[in-house]
C-alpha positions in Angstrom: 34.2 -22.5 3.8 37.4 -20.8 3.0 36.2 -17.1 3.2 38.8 -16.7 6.1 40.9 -14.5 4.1 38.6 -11.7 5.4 40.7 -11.1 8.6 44.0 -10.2 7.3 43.2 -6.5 7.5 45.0 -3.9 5.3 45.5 -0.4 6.7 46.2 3.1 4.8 45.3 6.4 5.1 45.7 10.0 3.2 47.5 12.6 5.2 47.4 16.6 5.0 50.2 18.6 3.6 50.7 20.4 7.0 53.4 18.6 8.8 51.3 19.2 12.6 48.6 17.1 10.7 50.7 14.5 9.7 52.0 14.3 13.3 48.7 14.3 14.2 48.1 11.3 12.2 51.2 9.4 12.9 50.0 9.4 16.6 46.2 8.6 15.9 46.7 5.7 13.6 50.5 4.8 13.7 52.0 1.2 15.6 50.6 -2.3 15.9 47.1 -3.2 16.2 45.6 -6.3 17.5 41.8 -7.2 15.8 39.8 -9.2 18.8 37.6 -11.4 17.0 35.4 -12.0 20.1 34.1 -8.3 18.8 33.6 -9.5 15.1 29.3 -8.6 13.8 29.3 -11.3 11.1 27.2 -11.2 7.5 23.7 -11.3 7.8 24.0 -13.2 4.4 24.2 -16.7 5.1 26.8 -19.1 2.5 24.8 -22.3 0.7 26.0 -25.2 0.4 25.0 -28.7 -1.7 26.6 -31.9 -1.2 24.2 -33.9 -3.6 25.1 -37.3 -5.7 29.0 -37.3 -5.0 29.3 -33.0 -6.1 29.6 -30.5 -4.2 28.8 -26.9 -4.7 29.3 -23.4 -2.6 27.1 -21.9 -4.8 27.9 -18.5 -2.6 32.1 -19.2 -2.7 33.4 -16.4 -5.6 34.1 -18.1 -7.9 31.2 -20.5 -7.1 32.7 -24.3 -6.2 31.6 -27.2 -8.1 33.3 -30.2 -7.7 33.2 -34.2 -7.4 33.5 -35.7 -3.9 35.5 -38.0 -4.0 38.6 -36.9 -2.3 40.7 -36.0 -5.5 42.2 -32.7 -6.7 39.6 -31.2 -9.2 40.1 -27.9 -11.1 38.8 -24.7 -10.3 39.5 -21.7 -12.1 39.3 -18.0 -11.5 40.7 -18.2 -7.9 44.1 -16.4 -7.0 44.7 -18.7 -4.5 44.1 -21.7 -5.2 43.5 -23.8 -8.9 42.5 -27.5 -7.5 40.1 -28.4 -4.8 39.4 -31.9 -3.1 36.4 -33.2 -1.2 36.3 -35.7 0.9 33.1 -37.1 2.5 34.3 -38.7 6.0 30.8 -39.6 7.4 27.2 -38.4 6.8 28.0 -35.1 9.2 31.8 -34.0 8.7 33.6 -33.2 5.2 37.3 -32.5 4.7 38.7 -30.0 1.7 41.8 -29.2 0.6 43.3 -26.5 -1.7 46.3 -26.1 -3.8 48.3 -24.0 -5.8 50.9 -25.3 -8.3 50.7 -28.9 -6.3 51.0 -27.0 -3.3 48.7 -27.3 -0.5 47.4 -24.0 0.5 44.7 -24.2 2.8 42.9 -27.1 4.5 39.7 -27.5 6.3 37.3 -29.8 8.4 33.7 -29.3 8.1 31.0 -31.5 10.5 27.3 -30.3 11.6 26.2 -30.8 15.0 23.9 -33.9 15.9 20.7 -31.3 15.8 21.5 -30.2 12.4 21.8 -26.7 13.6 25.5 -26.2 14.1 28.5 -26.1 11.5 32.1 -25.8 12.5 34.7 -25.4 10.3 38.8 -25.6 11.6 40.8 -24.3 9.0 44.7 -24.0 8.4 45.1 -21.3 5.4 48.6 -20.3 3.7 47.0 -18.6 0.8 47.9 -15.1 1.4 50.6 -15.5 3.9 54.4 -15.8 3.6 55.1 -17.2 6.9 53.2 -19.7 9.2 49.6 -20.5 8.1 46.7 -18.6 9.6 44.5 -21.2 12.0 41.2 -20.9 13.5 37.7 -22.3 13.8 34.2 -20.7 12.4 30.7 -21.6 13.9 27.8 -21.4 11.9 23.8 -21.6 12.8 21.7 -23.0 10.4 19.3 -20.9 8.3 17.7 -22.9 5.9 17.9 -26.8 5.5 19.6 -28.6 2.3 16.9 -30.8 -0.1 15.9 -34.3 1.0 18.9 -36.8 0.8 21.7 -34.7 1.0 24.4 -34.6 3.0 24.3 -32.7 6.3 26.1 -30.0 5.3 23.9 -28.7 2.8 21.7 -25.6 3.3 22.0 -22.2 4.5 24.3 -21.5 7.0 24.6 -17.7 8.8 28.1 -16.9 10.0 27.6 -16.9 14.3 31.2 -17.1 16.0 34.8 -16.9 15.0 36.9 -18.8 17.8 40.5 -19.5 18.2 42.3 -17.7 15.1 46.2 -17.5 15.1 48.0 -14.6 16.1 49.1 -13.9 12.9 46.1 -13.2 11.1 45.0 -10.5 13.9 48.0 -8.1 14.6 48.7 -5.7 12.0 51.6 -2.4 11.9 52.1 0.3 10.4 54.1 3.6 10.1 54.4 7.4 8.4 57.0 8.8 6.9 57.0 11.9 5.0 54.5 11.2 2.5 54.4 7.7 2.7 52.7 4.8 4.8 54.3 1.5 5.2 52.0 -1.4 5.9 53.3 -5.2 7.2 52.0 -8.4 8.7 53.2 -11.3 10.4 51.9 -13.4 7.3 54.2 -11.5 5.0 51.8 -8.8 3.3 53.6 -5.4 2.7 53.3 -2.5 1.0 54.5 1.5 1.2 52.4 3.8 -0.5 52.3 7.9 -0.9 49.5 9.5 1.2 47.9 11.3 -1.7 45.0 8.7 -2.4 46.3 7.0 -5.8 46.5 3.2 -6.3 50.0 1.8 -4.6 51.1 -2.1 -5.0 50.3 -4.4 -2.6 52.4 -7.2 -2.0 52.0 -11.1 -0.6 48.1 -11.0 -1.5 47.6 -12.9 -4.8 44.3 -11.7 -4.3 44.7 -8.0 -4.1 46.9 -5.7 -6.0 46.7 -2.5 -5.2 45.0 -0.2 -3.1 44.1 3.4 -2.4 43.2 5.5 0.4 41.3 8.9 1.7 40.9 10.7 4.8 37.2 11.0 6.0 38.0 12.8 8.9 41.0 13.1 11.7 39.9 10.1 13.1 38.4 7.8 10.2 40.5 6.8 7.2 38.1 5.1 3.5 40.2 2.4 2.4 39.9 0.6 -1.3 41.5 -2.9 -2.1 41.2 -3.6 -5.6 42.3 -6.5 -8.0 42.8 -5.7 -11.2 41.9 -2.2 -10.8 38.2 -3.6 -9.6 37.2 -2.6 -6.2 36.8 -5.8 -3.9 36.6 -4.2 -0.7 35.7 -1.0 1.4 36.6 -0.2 4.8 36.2 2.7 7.1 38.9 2.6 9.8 37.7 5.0 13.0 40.2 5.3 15.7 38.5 6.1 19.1 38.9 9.4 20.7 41.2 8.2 23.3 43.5 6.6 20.2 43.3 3.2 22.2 41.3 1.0 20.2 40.1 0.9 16.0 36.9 0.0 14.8 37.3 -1.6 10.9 34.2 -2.3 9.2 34.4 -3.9 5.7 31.7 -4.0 2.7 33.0 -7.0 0.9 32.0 -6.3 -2.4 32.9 -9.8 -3.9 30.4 -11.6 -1.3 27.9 -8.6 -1.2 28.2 -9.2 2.7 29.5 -6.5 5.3 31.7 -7.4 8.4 32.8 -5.4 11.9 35.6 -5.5 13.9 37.1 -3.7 16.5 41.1 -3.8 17.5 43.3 -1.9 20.6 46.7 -0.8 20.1 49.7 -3.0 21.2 
């Protein structure tokens, strides 16, 4: 379960030519924002899982995850964050993975399913996409469908229920105008500065995304396109309440097909 990436939020929006405006905008959107993930609506979409006859598949992970379990490094190809993957079966209800990049460890986790069968947690450490400290935190799924007969605990449907305990540094985002320009930065490293006239700009400490472009949809809601490669992998709409206290970000993620919402108050 290492879709965690999803909370390391990028920001950007197109500005008017008329300098009030941009005022306007640096006020509405500008500073540090802090996502609460006690406000997070989770994908309807549940992930499947299959820990079968020593493999193990996500068969909803992009790109899907097939490996042996048997606690070595396997390739996987296609991911930009990772290029092994390990699993290790502790007992007949908990797993432990591990990713790396280069012989790096990037991200770790610990999987186990409650003694009804109806609960997965998953803690996590994740340095994927960061720069700085890795990003922590613990997911709780609810079962939707059950794996076949004889395998392991984990396997099945699982629907996304709570997102608990996640690091500071995976929640606070800033960013600033000037002139014609937005600056973006995170406490896990990712940066970028791009002109407010809705073309493709760099984005930097995400081996995952590389650029992204961004339009106004009205004074208080900004459209905002991370791409790879020039391919669209998300969508968000960023609406700043009236009162320019809190943001609500919600995310078509178009490499799951799933949708996400979360809502943030300035710092």
């Amino acid at each position: 379960m290492k879709n965690t990436r999803w909370f390391v939020l990028v920001v950007s929006f197109m500005v008017s030519l008329l300098l009030p405006a941009m005022a306007k905008a640096q006020s509405t959107f500008g500073g540090t924002w802090k996502i609460n993930p006690k406000t997070a609506k989770l994908p309807e979409k549940p992930d499947v899982y299959l820990l079968q006859d020593g493999m193990y598949h996500c068969k909803t992970c992009v790109p899907p995850h097939d490996v042996k379990a048997d606690g070595q490094d396997h390739k996987v190809s296609g991911d930009p964050y990772s290029d092994t993957m390990s699993v290790k079966v502790v007992d007949d209800r908990t797993i432990e993975t591990t990713f790396k990049k280069n012989g790096k460890i990037v991200a770790t986790g610990k999987t186990w399913v409650s003694a009804d069968g109806n609960t997965m947690t998953n803690e996590f450490t994740d340095s994927s996409n960061t720069n700085s400290d890795p990003v922590t935190g613990k997911v709780e799924a609810k079962r939707a469908a059950k794996g076949p007969a004889g395998s392991h605990a984990i396997s099945g449907s699982w629907r996304a229920a709570k997102v608990d305990a996640i690091s500071d540094n995976n929640l606070v985002f800033t960013f600033k105008l000037s002139g014609d320009s937005l600056s973006f930065s995170a406490p896990t490293g990712q940066n970028y500065t791009a002109k407010l006239n809705g073309a493709d700009a760099p984005f930097k400490g995400d081996p995952g995304v590389t650029s992204v472009s961004v339009k106004r949809v009205d004074k208080n809601t900004l459209e905002e396109t991370d791409k790879r490669n020039g391919k669209a992998i998300y969508v968000s709409l960023y609406t700043v309440s009236g009162d320019g206290k809190t943001i609500t970000i919600k995310m078509d993620d178009k490499l799951h097909g799933t949708t996400y919402q979360f809502t943030g108050a300035k710092q």
